[in-house]
C-alpha positions as CSV (number, residue, x, y, z in Angstrom):
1,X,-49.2,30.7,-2.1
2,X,-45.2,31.1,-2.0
3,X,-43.4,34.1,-1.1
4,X,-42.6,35.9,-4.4
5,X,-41.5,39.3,-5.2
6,X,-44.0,40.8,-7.3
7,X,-45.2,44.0,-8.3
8,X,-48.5,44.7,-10.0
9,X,-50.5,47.5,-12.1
10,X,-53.8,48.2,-10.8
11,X,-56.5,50.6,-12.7
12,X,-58.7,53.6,-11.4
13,X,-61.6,54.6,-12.9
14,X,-63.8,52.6,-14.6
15,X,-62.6,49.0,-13.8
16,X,-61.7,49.8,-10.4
17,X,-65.1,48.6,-8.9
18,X,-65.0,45.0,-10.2
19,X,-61.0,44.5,-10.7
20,X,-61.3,45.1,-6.3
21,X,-64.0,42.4,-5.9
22,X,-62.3,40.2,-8.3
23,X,-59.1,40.7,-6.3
24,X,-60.5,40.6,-3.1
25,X,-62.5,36.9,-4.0
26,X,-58.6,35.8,-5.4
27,X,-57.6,36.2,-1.9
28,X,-54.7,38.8,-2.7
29,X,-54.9,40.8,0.8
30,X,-55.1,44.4,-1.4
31,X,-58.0,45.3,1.0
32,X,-57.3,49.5,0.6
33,X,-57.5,49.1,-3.5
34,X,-61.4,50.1,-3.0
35,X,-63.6,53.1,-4.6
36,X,-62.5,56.4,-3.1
37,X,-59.2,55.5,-2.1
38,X,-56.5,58.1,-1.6
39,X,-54.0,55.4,-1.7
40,X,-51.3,54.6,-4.8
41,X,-49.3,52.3,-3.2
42,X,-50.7,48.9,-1.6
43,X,-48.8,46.2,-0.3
44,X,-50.9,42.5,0.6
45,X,-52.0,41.8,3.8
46,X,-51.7,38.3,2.7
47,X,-49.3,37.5,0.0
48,X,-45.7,38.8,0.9
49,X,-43.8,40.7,-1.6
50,X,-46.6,41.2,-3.4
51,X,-46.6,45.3,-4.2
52,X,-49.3,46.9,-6.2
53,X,-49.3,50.5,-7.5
54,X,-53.0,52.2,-8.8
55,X,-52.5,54.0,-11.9
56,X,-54.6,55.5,-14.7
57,X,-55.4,52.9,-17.3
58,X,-53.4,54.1,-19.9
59,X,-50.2,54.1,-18.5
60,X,-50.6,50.3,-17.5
61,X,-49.3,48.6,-20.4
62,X,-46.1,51.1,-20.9
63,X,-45.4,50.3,-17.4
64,X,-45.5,46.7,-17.7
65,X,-44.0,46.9,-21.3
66,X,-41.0,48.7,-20.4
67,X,-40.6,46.3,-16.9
68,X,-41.9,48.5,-13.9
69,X,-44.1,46.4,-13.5
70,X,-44.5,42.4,-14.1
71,X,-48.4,42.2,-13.8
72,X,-51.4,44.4,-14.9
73,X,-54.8,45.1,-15.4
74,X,-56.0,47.3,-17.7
75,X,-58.2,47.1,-21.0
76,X,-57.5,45.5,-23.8
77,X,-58.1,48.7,-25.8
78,X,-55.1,50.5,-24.3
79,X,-53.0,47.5,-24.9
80,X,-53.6,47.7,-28.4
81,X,-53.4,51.1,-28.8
82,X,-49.8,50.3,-27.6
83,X,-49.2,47.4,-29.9
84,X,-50.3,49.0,-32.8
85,X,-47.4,51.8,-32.1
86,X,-45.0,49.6,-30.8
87,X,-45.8,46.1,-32.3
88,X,-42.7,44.1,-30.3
89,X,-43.1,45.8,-27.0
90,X,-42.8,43.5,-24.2
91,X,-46.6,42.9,-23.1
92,X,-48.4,40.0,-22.3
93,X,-51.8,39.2,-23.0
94,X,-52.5,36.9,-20.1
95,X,-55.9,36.3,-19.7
96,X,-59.0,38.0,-20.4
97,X,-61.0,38.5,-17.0
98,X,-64.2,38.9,-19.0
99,X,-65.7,42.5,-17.4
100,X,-65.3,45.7,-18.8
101,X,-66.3,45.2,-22.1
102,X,-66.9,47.2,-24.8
103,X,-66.2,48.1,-28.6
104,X,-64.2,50.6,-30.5
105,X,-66.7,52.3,-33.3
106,X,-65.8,53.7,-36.0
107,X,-68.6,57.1,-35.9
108,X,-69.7,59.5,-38.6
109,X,-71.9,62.0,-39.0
110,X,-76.0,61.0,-40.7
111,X,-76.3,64.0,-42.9
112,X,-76.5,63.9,-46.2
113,X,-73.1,62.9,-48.0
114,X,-71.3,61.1,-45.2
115,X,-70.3,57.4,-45.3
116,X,-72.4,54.9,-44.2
117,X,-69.9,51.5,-43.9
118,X,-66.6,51.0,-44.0
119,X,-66.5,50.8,-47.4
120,X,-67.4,54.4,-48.8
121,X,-65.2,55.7,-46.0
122,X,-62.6,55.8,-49.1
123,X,-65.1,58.0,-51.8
124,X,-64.7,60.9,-48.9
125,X,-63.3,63.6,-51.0
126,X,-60.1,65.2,-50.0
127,X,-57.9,64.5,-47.0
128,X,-59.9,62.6,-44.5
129,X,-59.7,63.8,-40.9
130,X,-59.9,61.4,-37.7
131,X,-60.6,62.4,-34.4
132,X,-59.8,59.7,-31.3
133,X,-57.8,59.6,-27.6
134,X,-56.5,56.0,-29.8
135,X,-54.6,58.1,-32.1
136,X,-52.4,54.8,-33.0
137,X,-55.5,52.8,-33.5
138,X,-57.0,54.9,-35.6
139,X,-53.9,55.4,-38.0
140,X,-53.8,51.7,-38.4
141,X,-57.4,51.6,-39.9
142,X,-56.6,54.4,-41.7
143,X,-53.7,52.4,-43.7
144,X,-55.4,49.4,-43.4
145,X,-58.6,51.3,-45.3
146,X,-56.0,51.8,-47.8
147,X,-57.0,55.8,-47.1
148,X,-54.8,58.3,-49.9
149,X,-54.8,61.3,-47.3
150,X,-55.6,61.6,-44.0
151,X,-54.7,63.2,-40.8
152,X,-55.3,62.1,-37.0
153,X,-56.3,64.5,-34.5
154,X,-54.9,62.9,-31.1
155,X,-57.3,63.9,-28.4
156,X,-57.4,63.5,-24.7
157,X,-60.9,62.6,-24.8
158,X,-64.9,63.5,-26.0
159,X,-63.8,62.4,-29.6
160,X,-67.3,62.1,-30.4
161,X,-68.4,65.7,-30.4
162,X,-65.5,66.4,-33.5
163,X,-68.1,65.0,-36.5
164,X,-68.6,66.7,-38.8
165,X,-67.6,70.5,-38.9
166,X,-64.0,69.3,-36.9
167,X,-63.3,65.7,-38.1
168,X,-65.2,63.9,-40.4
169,X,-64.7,60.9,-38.9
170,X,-64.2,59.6,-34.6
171,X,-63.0,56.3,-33.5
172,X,-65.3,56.3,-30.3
173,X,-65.5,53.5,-27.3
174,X,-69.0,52.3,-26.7
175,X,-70.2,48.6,-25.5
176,X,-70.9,46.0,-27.6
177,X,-74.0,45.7,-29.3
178,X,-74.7,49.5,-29.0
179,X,-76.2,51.2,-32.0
180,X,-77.2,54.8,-31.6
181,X,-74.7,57.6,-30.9
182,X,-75.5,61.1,-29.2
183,X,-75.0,63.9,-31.9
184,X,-76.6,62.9,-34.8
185,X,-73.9,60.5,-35.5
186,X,-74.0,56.4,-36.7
187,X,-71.2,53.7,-36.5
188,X,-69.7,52.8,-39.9
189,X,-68.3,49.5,-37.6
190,X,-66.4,47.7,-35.0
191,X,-62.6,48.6,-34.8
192,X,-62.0,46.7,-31.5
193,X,-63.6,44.7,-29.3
194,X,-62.0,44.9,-25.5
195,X,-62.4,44.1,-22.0
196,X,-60.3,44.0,-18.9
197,X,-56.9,41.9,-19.3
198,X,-54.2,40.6,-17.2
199,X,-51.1,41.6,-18.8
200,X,-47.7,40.3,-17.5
201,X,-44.2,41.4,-18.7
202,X,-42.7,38.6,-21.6
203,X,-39.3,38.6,-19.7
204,X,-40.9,38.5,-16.2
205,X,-43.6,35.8,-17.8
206,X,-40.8,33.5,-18.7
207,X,-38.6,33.9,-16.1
208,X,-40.9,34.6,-12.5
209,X,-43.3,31.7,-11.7
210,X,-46.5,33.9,-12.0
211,X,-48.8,31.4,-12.6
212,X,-50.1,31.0,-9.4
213,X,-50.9,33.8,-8.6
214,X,-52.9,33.9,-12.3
215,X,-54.3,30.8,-11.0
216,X,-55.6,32.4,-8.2
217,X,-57.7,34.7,-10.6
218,X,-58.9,31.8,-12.9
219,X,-60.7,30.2,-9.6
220,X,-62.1,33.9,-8.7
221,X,-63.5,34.3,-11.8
222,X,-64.9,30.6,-11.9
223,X,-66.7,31.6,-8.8
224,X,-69.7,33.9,-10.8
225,X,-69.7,36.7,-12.5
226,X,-69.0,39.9,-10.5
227,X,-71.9,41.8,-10.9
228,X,-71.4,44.9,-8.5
229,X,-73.8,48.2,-8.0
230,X,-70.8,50.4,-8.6
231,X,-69.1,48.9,-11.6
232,X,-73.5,48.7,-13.6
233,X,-72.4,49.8,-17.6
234,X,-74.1,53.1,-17.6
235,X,-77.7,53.5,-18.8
236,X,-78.3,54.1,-23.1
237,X,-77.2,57.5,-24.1
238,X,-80.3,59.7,-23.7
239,X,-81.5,61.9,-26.8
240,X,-80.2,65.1,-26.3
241,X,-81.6,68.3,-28.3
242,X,-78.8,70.6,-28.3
243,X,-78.5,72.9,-31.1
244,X,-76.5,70.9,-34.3
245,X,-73.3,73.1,-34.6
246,X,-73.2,71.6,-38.2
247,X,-74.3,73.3,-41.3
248,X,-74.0,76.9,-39.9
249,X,-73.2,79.9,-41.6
250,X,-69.4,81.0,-42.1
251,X,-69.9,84.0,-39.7
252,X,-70.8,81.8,-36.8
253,X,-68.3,81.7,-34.2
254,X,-67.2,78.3,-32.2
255,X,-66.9,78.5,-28.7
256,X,-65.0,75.5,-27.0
257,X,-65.4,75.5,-23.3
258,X,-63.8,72.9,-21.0
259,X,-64.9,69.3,-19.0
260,X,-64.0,68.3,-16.1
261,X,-63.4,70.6,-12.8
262,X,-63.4,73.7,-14.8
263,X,-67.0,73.6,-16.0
264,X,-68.4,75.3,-13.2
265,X,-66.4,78.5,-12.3
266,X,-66.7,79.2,-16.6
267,X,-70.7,78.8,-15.9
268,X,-70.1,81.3,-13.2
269,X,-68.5,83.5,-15.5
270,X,-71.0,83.2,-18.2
271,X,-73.8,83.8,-16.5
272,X,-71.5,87.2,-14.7
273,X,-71.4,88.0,-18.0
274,X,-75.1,87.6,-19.0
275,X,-74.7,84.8,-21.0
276,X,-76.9,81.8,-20.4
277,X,-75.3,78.3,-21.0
278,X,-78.4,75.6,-21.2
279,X,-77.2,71.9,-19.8
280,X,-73.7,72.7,-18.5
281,X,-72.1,70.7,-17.1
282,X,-74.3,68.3,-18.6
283,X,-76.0,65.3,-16.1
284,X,-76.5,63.0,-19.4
285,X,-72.6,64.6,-20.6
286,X,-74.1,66.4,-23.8
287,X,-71.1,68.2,-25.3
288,X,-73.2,70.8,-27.3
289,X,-75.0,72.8,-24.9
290,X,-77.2,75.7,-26.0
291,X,-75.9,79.1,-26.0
292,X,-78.2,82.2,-25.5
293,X,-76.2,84.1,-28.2
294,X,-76.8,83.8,-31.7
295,X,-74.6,83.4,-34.3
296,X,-72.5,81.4,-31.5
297,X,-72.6,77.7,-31.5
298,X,-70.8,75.3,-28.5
299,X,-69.0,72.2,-27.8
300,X,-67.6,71.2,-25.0
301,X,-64.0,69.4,-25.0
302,X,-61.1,68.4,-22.9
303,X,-58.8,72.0,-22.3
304,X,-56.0,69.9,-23.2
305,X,-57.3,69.5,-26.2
306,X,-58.1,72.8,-27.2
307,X,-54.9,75.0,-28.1
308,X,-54.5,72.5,-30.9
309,X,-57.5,73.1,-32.0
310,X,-58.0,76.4,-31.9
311,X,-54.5,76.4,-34.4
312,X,-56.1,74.3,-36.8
313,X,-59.4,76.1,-36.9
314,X,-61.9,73.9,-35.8
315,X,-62.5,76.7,-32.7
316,X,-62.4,80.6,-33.2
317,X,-62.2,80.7,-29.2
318,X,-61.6,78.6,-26.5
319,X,-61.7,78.3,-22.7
320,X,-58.6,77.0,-21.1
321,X,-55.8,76.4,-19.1
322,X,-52.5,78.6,-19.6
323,X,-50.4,75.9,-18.7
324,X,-52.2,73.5,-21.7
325,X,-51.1,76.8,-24.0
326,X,-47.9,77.1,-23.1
327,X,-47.6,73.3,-23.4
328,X,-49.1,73.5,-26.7
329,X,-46.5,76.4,-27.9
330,X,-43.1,74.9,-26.5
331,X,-44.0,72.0,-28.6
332,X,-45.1,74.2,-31.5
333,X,-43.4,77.4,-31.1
334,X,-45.2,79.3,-34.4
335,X,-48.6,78.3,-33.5
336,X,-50.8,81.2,-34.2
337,X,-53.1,80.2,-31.0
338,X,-52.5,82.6,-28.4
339,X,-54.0,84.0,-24.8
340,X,-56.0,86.9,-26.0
341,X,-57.6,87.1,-22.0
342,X,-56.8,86.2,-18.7
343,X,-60.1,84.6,-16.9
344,X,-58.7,84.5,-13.7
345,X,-59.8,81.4,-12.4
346,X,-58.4,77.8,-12.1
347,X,-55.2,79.6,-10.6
348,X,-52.4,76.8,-10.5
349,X,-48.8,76.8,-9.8
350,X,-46.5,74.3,-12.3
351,X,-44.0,72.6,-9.8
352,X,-41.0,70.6,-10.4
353,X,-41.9,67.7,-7.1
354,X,-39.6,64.6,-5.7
355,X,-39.9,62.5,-3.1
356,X,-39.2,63.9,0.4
357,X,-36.6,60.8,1.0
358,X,-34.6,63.0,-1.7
359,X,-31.6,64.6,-0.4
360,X,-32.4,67.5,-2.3
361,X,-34.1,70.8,-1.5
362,X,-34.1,72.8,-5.2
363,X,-33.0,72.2,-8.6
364,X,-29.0,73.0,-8.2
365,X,-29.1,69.8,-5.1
366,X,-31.0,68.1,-7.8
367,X,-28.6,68.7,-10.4
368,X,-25.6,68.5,-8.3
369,X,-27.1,64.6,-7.0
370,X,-27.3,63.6,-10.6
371,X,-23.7,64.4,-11.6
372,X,-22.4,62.5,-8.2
373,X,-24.3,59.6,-8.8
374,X,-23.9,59.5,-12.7
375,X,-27.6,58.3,-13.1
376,X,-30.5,59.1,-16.3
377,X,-32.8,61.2,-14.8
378,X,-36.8,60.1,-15.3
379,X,-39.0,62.9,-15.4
380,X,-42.8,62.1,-15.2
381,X,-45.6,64.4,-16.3
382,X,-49.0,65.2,-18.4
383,X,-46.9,68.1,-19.5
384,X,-44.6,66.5,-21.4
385,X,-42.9,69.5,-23.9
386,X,-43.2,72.1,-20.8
387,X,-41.1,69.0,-18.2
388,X,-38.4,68.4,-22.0
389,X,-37.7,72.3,-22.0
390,X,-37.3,71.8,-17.7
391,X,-35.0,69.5,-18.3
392,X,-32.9,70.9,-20.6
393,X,-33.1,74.5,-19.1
394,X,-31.4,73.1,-16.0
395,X,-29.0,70.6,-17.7
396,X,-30.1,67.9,-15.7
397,X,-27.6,65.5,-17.9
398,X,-29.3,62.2,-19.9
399,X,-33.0,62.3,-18.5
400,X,-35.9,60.2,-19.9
401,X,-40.0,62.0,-20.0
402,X,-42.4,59.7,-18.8
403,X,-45.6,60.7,-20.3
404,X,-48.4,59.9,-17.7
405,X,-52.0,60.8,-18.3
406,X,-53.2,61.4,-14.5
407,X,-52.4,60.0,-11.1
408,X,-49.0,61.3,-11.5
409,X,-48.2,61.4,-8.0
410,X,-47.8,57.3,-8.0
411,X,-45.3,57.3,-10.2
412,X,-42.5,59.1,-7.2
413,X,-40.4,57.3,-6.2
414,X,-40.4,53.8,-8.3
415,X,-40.8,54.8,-11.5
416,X,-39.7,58.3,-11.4
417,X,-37.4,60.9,-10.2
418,X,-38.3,63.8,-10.4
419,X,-41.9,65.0,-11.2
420,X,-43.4,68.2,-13.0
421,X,-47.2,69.0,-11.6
422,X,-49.5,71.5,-11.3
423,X,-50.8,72.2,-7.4
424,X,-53.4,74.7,-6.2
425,X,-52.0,74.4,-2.4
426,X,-49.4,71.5,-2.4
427,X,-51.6,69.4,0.1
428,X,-52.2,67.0,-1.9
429,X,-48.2,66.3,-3.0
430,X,-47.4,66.4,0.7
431,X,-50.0,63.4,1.2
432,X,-48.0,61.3,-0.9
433,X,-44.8,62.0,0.7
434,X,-43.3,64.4,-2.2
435,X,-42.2,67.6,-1.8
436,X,-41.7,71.1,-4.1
437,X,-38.4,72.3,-4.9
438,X,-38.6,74.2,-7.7
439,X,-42.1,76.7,-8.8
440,X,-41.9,76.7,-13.2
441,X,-44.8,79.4,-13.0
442,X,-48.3,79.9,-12.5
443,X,-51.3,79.0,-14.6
444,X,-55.1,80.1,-14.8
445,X,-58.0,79.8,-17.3
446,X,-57.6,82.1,-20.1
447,X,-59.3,83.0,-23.7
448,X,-57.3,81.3,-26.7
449,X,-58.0,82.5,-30.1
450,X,-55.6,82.4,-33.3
451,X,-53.7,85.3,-33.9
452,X,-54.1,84.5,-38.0
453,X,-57.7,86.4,-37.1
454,X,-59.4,85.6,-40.4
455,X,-62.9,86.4,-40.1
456,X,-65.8,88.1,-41.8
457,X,-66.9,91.3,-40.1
458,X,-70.3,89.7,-38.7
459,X,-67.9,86.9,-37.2
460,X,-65.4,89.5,-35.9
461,X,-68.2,91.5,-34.4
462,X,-69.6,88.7,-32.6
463,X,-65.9,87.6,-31.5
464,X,-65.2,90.9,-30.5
465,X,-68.9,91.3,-28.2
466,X,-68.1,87.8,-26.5
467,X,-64.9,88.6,-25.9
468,X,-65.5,92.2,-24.1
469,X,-67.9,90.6,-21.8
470,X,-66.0,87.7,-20.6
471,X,-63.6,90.6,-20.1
472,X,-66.0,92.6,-18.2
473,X,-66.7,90.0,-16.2
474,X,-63.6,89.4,-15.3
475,X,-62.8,92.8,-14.3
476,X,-66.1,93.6,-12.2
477,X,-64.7,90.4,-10.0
C-alpha cells in the first residue's frame, strides 16, 4: 500500500471488539486500538500517514461530515440520525462491514389503550410524546406518520423506561429479529435497520485515492466472519419483576436515580438512610428497581437526562449531578427545577483544559493568543450551554461549541482548542497531555425537584419524609 495521508475515526464501545480484529486482519498496523486501551491517538505501524483517533460513536459521522476526518467507522444508526437533521451533510456511506447489527423499534406500552402497529399510533388522543437518544430520527417518523401534535424528549440514553406514565411512545435500539421488550412494553415496528459502516468524507472520497485502503477491508471481511468472545450480542433480555410504575395513584411520588458510576455511592446513601433499593445497579440493567417505601415508585435514568425531566413533570425528584442542573438552567434560565439538597458525593471540579503544547497558562494568555493570531476558537464539551456562557463570559472573540458525547479528551489538540471538562483529580487530563487553566466551579450529586411544588398533601408528605432522610444522611456523614 502507498504512502497516503490519511486520518481515520475509530469507535469505542460496542463495536470496538470486532472493528480491531477486522482491522488488524486488513493489515492496518493500529495494533494499540484494542479493548481497554487508554490510548485516543494511534498512528500505523505499517501504513505511513495513516492517523487514527478513537472516539465515541456518535460524534463519528459529524467529524467526518464536517472534514476532521476522511474515514470512519461507526453505525449506520448514528449516521442517519445525522442525515435526517442535516440531509446534505458531507458523509459517505462506503461500505457496510456487516457486524453490529441491529434495529431501531418503535416501543409502546401493552396495557389496555395503547397502539399496537404503526397504524393506530395516529388515534393516540392528544399531543403524542416520544422518548429516544435519536431525537432526529424520531421526528422524521413523527412527520412521516403524518402525527397532528407531538413532542420529542431528546435523551442521552435508557429511552425505554419512559412508556407510558413519561412518553407514550420510545424509539429503542434492539437486534434484528427481537420481539419482547423489558417493561411491559411491545414494538409497534422497525424504524431502522443498522450495522457498522465505513464512512468517508464526499470531498475527501472524490479527491484522495482511498480505495485501497477500502480494498484492504473488502479482502478482510471476505476472509470469515469475525466472530469474537468479546464483541457476542448480549444474551435475551431477562424477565424482570420490578414494580410497574404505571397506573399508580396521583399521590405517588417518582424518584429518578442515576446510571452509570453514580449508582453506587446513591445505594450507599439509601441504605444510610434506611431505605432499601432492590436490584440496583441492576446485573440484567432493569431500570425500575423496587423501592421499600410505599407510595414511592423508581426508574432509573441517565442524570443528564434528568433536570429536564424533573421540569416537565415526569419526576417529582431526582438524583443528579449539579453541573447537569446548571447545564440545564443556563440553557433554560426559568426552569422551575432546582437543587433542593446537596448529597455530597460525586464531587467534581468543571475545568476549562488545552493542550500542554499551548502557550498559554489561564484564560487572559488564552484570550490574549486568540486576538494575536486572529483565529475562531473551537470549544469542545458534553456541556455545551455551560462551555457557550464560558465563552462568551471571557470574550474569547468568534468561537465554535463542538458538542461531544464522551471521550472528550481526543478531541485536544486536532479538532479542538480549548476544552471544558469535569475532573475529580486532573490525572486523567495530564495523561493525555492537556493541562487546566481555568477552574468554572465545582459540582456534586444533589436532590432536584421543581420549585412549581404542586402536590396533594399525601404526595407532599411522602416528598417531604424522603427528602429529610436523604438529608439526614447526608448530615450524619
Amino acid at each position: 500500500m502507498g504512502k497516503m495521508s490519511l486520518k481515520i475515526a475509530l469507535p469505542k464501545g460496542r463495536l470496538l471488539a470486532e472493528t480491531a480484529a477486522l482491522l488488524k486482519r486488513a493489515g492496518w498496523g493500529l495494533e494499540e486500538y484494542r479493548e481497554k486501551t487508554r490510548l485516543y491517538r494511534l498512528h500505523s505501524e505499517t501504513i505511513p500517514g495513516l492517523f487514527a483517533k478513537v472516539f465515541h460513536e456518535r460524534d463519528i459521522p459529524i467529524q467526518v461530515a464536517i472534514g476532521n476526518y476522511d474515514l470512519g467507522i461507526c453505525g449506520l444508526d448514528w449516521v442517519e440520525e445525522l442525515l435526517a437533521k442535516y440531509p446534505s451533510s458531507a458523509v459517505e456511506k462506503v461500505k457496510d462491514l456487516g457486524y453490529g447489527a441491529g434495529v431501531l423499534h418503535l416501543v409502546a406500552s401493552k396495557a389496555n389503550g395503547a397502539p399496537a402497529s404503526m397504524d393506530e399510533v395516529s388515534s393516540l388522543a392528544g399531543g403524542i410524546r416520544i422518548a429516544s437518544e435519536y431525537p432526529n430520527l424520531a421526528e422524521s417518523l413523527a412527520l412521516n406518520l403524518r402525527l397532528r401534535q407531538f413532542s420529542i424528549f431528546p435523551l442521552w440514553g435508557g429511552a425505554e423506561v419512559y412508556p407510558p406514565e413519561s412518553a407514550d411512545l420510545a424509539l429503542v435500539p434492539g437486534r434484528k429479529r427481537q420481539r419482547l421488550f423489558d417493561y411491559g412494553l411491545a414494538s409497534l415496528g422497525e424504524v431502522q435497520r443498522y450495522s457498522a459502516f465505513l464512512i468517508a468524507n464526499k470531498d475527501r472520497w472524490q479527491s484522495k485515492d482511498l480505495g485501497e485502503l477500502a480494498s484492504s477491508l473488502e479482502t478482510a471481511l471476505a476472509a470469515g466472519d469475525l466472530r469474537l468472545p468479546a464483541a457476542e450480542v448480549a444474551k435475551e433480555p431477562v424477565a424482570l419483576k420490578a414494580r410497574r410504575a404505571g397506573d399508580v395513584a396521583g399521590d405517588t411520588v417518582r424518584l429518578a436515580l442515576p446510571d452509570g458510576h453514580q449508582q453506587q455511592p446513591t445505594l450507599d446513601l439509601l441504605n444510610k438512610a434506611g431505605i432499601e433499593i432492590t436490584d440496583y445497579p441492576s446485573p440484567q440493567g432493569n431500570r425500575r428497581p423496587l423501592i421499600n417505601l410505599d407510595g414511592v415508585t423508581v426508574k432509573v435514568i441517565r442524570p443528564q437526562d434528568m433536570p429536564l425531566q424533573v421540569a416537565n413533570g415526569n419526576f417529582d425528584l431526582a438524583i443528579t449531578g449539579r453541573d447537569w442542573l446548571r447545564e440545564h438552567l443556563y440553557q433554560f434560565p426559568s426552569s422551575p427545577a432546582s437543587e433542593i439538597s446537596d448529597l455530597g458525593f460525586g464531587k467534581v471540579r468543571i475545568v476549562a483544559v488545552v493542550s500542554q503544547d499551548m502557550a498559554v497558562s489561564d484564560i487572559y494568555g488564552l484570550r490574549q493568543l486568540i486576538g494575536e493570531e486572529s483565529k475562531s476558537l473551537r470549544v469542545a464539551s458534553e456541556y455545551v450551554n455551560i462551555a457557550d456562557k464560558y465563552a462568551r463570559d471571557n470574550h474569547l472573540g468568534g468561537y465554535r461549541i463542538v458538542p461531544t458525547w464522551g471521550a472528550t479528551e481526543a478531541f485536544l489538540p486536532e479538532d479542538a482548542d480549548l476544552l471544558i471538562e469535569n475532573t475529580q483529580t486532573g490525572r486523567t487530563i495530564a495523561k493525555h497531555k492537556l493541562k487546566i487553566i481555568d477552574t468554572l466551579g465545582q459540582s456534586s450529586a444533589c436532590l432536584v425537584a421543581s420549585a412549581r411544588g404542586e402536590a396533594s398533601p399525601g404526595k407532599r408528605a411522602r416528598m417531604d419524609s424522603l427528602i429529610n432522610s436523604l438529608r439526614m444522611a447526608v448530615e450524619d456523614v
